[in-house]
N, C-alpha and C positions, 0 to 999 in steps of 0.2 A: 019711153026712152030714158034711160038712167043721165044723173049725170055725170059730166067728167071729172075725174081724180086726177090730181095734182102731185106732182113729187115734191116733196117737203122742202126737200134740201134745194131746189134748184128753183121751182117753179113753174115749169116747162109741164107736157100729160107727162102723165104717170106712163110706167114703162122704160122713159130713161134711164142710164145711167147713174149712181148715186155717187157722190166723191167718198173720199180711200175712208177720210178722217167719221165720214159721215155712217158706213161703213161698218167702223168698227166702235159704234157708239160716242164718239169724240165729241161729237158734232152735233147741240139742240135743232130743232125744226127752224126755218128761215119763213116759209111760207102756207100759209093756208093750205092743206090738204083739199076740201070743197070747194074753195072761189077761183083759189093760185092767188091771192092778196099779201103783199108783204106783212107780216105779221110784227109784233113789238115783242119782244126775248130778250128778260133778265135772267143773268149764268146766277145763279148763288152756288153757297159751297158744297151744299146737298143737291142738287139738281137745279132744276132751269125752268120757267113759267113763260110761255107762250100767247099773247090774243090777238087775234082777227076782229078786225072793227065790226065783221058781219056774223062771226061765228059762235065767239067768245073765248076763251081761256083755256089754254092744255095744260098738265103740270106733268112734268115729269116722275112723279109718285102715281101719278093715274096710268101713265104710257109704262110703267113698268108692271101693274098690275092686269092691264093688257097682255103681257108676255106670255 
């Protein structure tokens, strides 16, 4: 059994909803995608750095080279 995926922006499974802001790239990640853990998100003026205490660190230079 796989496990469960978390929506970023909310928390909640995956599937949800995403807000408008969130959306249309406005809006850094809020929460762990693998645990649903609140995560700690510094904005800088170039994008925005993301960590989960269980997971580790996203950078928004990585999530864009995902695209």
């Amino acid at each position: 059994m796989s496990d469960p995926v978390y929506n970023v922006y909310t928390g909640e499974l995956a599937g949800t909803s995403s807000p408008t802001a969130a959306q249309l790239g406005l809006e850094p990640p809020r929460f762990c995608a693998q645990c649903g853990r609140r995560m700690i998100v510094q904005v800088r003026p170039d994008g925005w750095r993301a960590q989960c205490s269980r997971h580790g660190q996203v950078d928004s230079a990585d999530a864009e080279a995902q695209r």
